[in-house]
KOLDOPA-741002 format. One line per field, with one value per residue (C-alpha): residue in three letters; residue number from 1; x, y negated, z. Coordinates in nm, 2 decimals, always signed. Layout:
# residues N
mardo	ALA/... .
marvo	NUM/... .
px	X/... .
py	Y/... .
pz	Z/... .
END
This chain:
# residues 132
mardo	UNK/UNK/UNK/UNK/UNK/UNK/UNK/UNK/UNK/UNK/UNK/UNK/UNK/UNK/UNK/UNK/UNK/UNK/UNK/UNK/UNK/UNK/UNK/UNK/UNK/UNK/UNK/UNK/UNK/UNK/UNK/UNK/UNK/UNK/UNK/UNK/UNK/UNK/UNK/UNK/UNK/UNK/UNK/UNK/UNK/UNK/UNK/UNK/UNK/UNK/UNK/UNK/UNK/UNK/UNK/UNK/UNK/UNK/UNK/UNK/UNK/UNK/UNK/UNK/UNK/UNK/UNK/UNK/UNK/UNK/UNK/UNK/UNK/UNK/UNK/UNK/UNK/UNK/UNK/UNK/UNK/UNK/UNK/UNK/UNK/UNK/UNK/UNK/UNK/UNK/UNK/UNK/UNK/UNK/UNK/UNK/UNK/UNK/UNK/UNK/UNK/UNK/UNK/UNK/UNK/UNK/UNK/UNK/UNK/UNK/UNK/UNK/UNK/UNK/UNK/UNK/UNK/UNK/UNK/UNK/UNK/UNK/UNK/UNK/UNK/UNK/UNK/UNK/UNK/UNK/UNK/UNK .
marvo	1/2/3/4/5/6/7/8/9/10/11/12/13/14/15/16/17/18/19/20/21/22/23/24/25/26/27/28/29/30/31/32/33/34/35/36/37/38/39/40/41/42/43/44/45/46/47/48/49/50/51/52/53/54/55/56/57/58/59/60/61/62/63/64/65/66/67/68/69/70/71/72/73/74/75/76/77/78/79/80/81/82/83/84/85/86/87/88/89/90/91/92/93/94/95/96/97/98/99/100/101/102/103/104/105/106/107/108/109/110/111/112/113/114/115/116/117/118/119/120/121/122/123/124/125/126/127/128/129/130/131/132 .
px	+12.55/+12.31/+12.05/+12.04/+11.67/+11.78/+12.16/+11.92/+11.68/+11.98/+12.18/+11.79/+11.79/+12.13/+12.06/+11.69/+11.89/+12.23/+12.07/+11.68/+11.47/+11.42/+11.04/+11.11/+11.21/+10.85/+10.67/+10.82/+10.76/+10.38/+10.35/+10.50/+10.24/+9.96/+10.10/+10.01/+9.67/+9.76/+9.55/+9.70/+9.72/+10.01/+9.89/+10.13/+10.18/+10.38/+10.51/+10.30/+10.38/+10.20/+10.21/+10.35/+10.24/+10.35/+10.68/+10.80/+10.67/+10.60/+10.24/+10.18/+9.90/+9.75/+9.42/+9.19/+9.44/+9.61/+9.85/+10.07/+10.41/+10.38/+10.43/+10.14/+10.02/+9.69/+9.55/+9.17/+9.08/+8.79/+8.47/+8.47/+8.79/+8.52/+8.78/+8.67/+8.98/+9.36/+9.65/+9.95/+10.28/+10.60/+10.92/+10.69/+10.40/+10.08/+9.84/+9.45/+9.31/+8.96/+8.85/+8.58/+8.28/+8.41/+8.75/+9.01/+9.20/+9.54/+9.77/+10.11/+10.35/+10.66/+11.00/+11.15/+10.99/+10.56/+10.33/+10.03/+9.73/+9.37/+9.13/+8.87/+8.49/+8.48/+8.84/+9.19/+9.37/+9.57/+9.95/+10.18/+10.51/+10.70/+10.73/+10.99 .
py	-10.86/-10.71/-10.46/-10.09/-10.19/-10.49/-10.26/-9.97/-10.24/-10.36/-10.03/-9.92/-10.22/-10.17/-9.85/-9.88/-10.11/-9.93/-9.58/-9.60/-9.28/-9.07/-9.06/-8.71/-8.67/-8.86/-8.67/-8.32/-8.44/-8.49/-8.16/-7.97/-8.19/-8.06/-7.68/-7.74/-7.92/-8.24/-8.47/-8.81/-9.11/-9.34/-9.73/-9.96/-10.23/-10.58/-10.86/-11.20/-11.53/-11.67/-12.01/-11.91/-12.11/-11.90/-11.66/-11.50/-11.18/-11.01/-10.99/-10.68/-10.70/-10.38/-10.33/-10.40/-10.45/-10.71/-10.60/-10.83/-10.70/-10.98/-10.98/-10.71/-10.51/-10.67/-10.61/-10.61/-10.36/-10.37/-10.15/-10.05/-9.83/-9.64/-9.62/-9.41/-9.47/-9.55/-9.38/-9.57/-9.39/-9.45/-9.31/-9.21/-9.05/-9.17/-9.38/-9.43/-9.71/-9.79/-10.10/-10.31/-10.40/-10.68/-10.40/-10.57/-10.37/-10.43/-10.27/-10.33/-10.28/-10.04/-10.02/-9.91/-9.82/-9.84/-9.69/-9.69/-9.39/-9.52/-9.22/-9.25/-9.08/-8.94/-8.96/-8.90/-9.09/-9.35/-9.38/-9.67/-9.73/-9.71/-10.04/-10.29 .
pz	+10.93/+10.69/+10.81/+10.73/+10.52/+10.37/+10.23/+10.10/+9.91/+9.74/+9.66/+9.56/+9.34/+9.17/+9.09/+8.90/+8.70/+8.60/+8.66/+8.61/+8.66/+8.31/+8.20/+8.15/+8.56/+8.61/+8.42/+8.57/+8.91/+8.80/+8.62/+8.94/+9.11/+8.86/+8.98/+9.36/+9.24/+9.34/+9.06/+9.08/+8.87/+8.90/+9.00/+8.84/+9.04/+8.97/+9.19/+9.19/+9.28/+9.57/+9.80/+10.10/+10.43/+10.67/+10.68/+10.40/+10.23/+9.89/+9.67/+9.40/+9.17/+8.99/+8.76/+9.01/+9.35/+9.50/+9.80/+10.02/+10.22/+10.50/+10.83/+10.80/+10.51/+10.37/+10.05/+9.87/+9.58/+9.31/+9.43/+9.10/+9.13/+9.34/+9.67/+9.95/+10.18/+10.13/+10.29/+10.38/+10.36/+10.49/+10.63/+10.98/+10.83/+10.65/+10.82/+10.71/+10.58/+10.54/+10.31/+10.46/+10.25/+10.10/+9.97/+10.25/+10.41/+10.64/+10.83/+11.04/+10.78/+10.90/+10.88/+10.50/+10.21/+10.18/+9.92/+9.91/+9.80/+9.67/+9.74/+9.49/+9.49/+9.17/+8.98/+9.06/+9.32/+9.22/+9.39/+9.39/+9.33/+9.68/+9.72/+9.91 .
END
């Protein structure tokens, strides 16, 4: 029997291809955005092949991240996207993230749909694709 999760991934799936989102819809959604003074930059993000050597799991690279959907959320961004902290939302809520000095950062990864929010020092956050 298939999982409530694992049904939405593929309805989500079938839809982005026979029904994807209109730029236009995007780019209202950032322009109400703009309106409540939200200043965001999308983060395009794209899947990666890895080795796996333990379970099974998915890796996303962006300009300057690398994030993999595991067992547990664990990813490691450039210090110079200048990232202060991340937030990590989800169906429950967003959680904090702090990268370390080296830029790791992980997390248990919930249930459903992730994205992720890089905080940056002195430009406009960046915001990922909601992602699984």
């Amino acid at each position: 029997m298939i999982s409530d999760d694992d049904l939405l991934a593929e309805l989500r799936t079938l839809l982005d291809r026979l029904d994807p989102m209109p730029a236009r819809v995007r780019d209202a959604a950032v322009a109400a955005g703009a309106l409540l003074g939200i200043d965001w930059d999308e983060l395009e993000l794209f899947t990666a092949d890895r080795v796996l050597v333990r379970g099974d799991g998915e890796v996303w690279r962006g300009d300057g991240l690398v994030v993999e959907l595991g067992a547990r959320l664990t990813g490691l961004v450039d210090h110079d996207l200048g990232v202060s902290h991340i937030e990590l939302h989800s169906r429950d809520g967003a959680t904090l993230l702090l990268p370390d000095s080296v830029g790791t950062f992980s997390a248990d990864l919930p249930d459903g749909r992730v994205r992720l929010v890089l905080h940056r020092s002195h430009a406009a956050a960046l915001v990922s694709p909601w992602l699984r």
